[in-house]
Backbone as CSV, one residue per row, in Angstrom:
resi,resn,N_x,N_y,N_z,CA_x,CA_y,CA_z,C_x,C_y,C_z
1,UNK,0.844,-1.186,0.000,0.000,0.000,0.000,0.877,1.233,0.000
2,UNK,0.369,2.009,-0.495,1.059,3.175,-1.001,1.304,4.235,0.308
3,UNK,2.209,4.727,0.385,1.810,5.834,1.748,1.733,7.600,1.022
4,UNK,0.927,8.067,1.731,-0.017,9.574,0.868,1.305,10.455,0.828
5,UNK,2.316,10.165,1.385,3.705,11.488,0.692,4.142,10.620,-0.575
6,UNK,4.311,9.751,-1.046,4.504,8.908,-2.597,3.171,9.190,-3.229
7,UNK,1.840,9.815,-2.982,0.760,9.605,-3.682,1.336,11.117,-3.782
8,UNK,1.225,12.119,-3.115,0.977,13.788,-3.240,2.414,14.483,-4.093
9,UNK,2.210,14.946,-4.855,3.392,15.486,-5.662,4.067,16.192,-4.835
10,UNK,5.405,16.397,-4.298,6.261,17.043,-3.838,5.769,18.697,-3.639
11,UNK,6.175,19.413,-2.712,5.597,20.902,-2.429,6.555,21.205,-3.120
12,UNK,7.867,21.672,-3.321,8.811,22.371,-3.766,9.776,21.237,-5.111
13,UNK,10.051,22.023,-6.092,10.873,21.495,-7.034,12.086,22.187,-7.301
14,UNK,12.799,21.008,-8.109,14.079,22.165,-8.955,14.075,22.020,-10.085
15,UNK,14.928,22.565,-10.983,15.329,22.842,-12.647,14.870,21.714,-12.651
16,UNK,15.742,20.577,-12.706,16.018,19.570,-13.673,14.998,18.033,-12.392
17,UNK,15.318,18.072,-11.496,13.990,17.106,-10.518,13.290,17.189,-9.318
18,UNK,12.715,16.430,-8.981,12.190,16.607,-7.634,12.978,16.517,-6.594
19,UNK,12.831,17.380,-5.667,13.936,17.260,-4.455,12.632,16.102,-3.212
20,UNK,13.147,15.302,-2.292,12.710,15.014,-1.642,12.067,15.746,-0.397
21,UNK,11.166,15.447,-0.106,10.245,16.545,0.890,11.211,16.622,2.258
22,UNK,11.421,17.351,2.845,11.751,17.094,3.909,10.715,16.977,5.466
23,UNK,11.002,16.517,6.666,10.285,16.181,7.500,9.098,17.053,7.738
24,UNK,9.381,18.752,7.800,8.403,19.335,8.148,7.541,19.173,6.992
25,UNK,7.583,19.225,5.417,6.955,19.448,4.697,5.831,17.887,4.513
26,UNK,6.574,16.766,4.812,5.667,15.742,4.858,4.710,16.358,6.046
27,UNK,4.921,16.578,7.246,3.821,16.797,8.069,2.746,17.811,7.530
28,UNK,3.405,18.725,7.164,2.537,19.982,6.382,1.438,19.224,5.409
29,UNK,2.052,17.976,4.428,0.736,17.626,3.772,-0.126,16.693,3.748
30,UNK,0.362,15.959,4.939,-0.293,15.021,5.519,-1.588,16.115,6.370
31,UNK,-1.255,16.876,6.916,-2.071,17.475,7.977,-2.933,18.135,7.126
32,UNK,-2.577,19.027,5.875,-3.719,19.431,5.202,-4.772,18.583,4.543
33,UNK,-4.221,16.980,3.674,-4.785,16.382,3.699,-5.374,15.488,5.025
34,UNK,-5.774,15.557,5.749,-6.362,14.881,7.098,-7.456,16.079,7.551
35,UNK,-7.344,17.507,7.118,-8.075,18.585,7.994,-9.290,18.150,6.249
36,UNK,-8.787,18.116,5.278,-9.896,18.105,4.286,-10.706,16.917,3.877
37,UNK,-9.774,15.649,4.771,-11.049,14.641,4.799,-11.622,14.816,5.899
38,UNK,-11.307,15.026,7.390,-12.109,16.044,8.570,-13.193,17.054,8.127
39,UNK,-12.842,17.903,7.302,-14.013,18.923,6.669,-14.794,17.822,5.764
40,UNK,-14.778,17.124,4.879,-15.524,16.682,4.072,-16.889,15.964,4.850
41,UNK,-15.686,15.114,5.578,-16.636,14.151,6.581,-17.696,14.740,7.494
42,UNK,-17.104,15.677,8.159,-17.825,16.584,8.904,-19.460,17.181,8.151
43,UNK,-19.389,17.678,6.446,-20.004,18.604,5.941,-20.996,17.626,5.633
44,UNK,-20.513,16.375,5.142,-21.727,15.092,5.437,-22.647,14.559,6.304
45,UNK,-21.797,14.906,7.487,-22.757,14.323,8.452,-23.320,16.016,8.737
46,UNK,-23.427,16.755,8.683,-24.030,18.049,8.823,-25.025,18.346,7.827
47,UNK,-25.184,17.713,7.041,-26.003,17.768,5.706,-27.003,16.516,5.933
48,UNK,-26.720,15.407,6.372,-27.860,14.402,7.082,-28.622,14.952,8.207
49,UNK,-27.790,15.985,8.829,-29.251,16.210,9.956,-29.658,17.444,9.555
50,UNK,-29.536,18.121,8.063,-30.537,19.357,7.434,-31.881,17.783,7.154
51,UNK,-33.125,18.861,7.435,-34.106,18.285,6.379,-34.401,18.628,5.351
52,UNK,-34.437,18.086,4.584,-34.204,18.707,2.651,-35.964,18.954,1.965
53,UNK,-36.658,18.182,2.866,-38.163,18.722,2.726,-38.795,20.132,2.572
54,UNK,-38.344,20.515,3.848,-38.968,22.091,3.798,-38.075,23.015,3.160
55,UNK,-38.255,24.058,2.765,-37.538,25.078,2.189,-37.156,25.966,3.846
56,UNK,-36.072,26.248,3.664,-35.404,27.219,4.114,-36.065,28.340,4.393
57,UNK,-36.799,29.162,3.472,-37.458,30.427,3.568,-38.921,30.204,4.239
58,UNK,-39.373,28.922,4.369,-40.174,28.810,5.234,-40.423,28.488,6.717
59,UNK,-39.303,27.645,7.201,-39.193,27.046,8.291,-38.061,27.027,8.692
60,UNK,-37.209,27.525,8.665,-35.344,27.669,8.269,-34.611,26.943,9.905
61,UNK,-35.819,26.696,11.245,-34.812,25.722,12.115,-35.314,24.289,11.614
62,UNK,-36.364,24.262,11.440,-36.576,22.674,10.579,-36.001,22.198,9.627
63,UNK,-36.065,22.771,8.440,-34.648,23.015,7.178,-33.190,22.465,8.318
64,UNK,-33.011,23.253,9.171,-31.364,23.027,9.695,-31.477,22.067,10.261
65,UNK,-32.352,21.778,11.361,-32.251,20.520,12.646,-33.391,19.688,12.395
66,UNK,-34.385,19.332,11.682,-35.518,18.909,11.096,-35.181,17.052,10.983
67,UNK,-33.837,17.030,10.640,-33.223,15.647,10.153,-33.076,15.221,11.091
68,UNK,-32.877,15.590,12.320,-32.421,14.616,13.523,-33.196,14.039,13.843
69,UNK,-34.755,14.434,14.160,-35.685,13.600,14.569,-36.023,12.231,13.043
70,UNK,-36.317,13.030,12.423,-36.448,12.408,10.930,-35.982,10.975,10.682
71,UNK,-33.928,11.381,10.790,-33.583,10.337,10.210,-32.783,9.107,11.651
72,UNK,-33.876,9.917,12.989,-33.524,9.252,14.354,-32.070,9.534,14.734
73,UNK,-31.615,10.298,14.591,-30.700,10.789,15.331,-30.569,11.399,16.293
74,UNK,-31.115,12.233,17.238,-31.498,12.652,18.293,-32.181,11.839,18.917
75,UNK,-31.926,10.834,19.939,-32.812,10.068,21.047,-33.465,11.123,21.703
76,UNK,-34.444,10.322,22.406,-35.027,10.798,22.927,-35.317,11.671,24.512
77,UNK,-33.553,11.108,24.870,-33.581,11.799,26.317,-32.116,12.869,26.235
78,UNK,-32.035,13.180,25.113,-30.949,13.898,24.901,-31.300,15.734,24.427
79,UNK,-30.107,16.393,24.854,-30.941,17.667,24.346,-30.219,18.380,22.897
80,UNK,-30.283,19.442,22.568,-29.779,19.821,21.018,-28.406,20.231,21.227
81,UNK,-27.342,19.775,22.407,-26.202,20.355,22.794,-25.428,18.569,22.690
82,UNK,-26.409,17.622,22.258,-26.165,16.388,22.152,-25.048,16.612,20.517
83,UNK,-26.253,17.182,19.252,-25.474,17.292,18.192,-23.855,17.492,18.494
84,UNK,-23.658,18.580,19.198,-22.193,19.222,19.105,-21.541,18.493,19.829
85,UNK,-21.752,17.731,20.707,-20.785,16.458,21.524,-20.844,15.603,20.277
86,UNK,-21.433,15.188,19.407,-21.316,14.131,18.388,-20.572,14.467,17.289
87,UNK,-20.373,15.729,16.788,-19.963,16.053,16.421,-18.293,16.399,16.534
88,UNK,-18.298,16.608,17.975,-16.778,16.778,18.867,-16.456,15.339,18.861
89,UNK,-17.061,14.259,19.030,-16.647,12.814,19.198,-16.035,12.369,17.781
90,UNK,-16.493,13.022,17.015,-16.148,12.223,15.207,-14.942,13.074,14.908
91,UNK,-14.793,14.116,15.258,-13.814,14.988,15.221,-12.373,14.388,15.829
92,UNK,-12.313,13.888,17.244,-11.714,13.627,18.231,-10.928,12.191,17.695
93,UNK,-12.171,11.478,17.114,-11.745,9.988,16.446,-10.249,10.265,15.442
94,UNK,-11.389,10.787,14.265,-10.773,11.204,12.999,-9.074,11.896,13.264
95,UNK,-9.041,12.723,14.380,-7.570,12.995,14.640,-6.895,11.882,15.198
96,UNK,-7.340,11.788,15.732,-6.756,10.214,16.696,-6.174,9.032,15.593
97,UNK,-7.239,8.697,14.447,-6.996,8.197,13.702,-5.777,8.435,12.660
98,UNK,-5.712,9.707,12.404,-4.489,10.070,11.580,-2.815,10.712,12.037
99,UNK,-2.886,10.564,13.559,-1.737,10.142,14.148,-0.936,9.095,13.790
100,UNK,-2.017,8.029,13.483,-0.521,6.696,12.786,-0.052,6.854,11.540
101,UNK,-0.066,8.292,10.842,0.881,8.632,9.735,2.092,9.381,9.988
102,UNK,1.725,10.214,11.215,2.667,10.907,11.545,4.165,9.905,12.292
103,UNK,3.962,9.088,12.877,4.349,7.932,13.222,5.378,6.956,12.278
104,UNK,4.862,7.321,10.546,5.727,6.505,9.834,7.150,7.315,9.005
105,UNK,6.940,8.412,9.679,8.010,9.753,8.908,9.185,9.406,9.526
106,UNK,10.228,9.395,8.203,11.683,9.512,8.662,12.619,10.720,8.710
């Protein structure tokens, strides 16, 4: 398996080839790539608890938070300060998770 500094084209070049990244610059694009699958992931699950039913200009907190009940995401003994802990939990993972790249740098 490939590791993502051999997948990502080098940040800096010269005339005639590629110079090898050095340590800080692997971290630099590892971390940008990790914050933009973090944002992606994030904008997904933020887009499952919009409800896509109502229009916006009519009902615009149902439009935003409408999906939680909808697609059962909000239990029932929890309050709307639940979202943002769930949100902090997927967050918390997802970094956690991309620590074991930083780990393989020489």
């Amino acid at each position: 398996m490939a590791k993502i500094t051999d997948i990502i084209v080098p940040l800096r070049r010269s005339s005639t080839s590629c110079s090898p990244l050095s340590r800080l610059e692997k971290l630099l694009v590892i971390t940008l790539f990790l914050i933009t699958i973090l944002c992606i992931s994030l904008f997904i699950s933020l887009v499952a608890l919009m409800c896509q039913r109502v229009s916006p200009c009519d009902d615009f907190y149902e439009f935003a938070c409408g999906g939680e009940n909808q697609n059962g995401f909000m239990p029932e003994d929890r309050t709307n300060l639940w979202r943002a802990s769930l949100l902090q939990s997927e967050v918390d993972k997802k970094l956690k998770g991309g620590q074991s790249h930083f780990k393989n740098l020489k």
